[in-house]
N, C-alpha and C positions, 0 to 999 in steps of 0.2 A: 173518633174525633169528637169535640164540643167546640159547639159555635156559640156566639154569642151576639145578638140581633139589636140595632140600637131602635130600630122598630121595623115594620114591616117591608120586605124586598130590600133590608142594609144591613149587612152581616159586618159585625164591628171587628170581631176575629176570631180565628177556629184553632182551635191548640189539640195536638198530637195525643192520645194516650196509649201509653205502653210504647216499648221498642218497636220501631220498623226500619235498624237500620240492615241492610243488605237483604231485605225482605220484597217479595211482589204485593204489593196492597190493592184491597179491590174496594170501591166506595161502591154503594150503593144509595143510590136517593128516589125517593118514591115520583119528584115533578122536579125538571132542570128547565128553565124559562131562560134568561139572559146567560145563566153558566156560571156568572159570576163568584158564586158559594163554591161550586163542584170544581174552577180551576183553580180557585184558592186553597182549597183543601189539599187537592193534589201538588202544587206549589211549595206547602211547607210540608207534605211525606216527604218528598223530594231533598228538602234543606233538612229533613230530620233524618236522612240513609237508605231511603226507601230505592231498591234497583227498579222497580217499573209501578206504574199506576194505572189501573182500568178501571172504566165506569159502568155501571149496572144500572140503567133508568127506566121505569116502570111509564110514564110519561113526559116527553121529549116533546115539550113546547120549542125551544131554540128558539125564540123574537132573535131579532140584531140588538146587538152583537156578538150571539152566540157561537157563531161557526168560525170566529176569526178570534176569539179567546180561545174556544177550543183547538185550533190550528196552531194558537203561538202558546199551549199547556202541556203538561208534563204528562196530559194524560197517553198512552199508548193507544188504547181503541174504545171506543166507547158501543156499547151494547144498549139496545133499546127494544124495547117492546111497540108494537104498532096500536096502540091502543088510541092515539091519534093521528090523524091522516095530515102528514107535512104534503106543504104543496111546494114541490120542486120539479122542476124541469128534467125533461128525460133528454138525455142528448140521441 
C-alpha cells in the first residue's frame, strides 16, 4: 500500500499495489493510534478483491475512536505486541 498524508495524523489516501484480489492480506504497521490509516487501508484491499484482512501492530495506542472503527473494519483480527500497557477493564 502507499499512503499519502496531507500532513500530520491525515492520511489523504492509500492506494493498492499489486493484485489482491481473492487473496488474504496482512498489513502491518509499526504504531496504530486512532486506526484511522490501518481501517482505510483495509477498506479498499477489501473494494480491490481481497478475501480477508489482518493486522500486525508493533504498538497499539487505540485513543477513541479506535475500537469502534475497528469493530465496523474489514479487518478480521488484529494482532498486537504488548509493548504498551492498554488500560482496560477486566470483567
Amino acid at each position: 500500500m502507499h499512503k499519502e498524508r496531507v500532513k500530520a495524523n491525515e492520511v489523504e489516501s492509500v492506494i493498492v499495489i499489486g493484485d489482491v484480489k481473492g487473496k488474504t492480506c496482512i498489513l502491518v504497521d509499526d504504531m496504530v493510534d486512532t486506526a484511522g490509516t490501518l481501517c482505510m487501508a483495509a477498506e479498499e484491499l477489501k473494494q480491490k478483491g481481497a478475501k480477508k484482512v489482518y493486522a500486525f501492530i508493533t504498538h497499539g495506542i487505540f485513543s477513541n475512536p479506535a475500537a469502534e472503527r475497528i469493530s465496523k473494519s474489514a479487518i478480521e483480527k488484529i494482532v498486537c505486541t504488548d509493548s504498551m500497557k492498554l488500560d482496560v477493564e477486566s470483567e
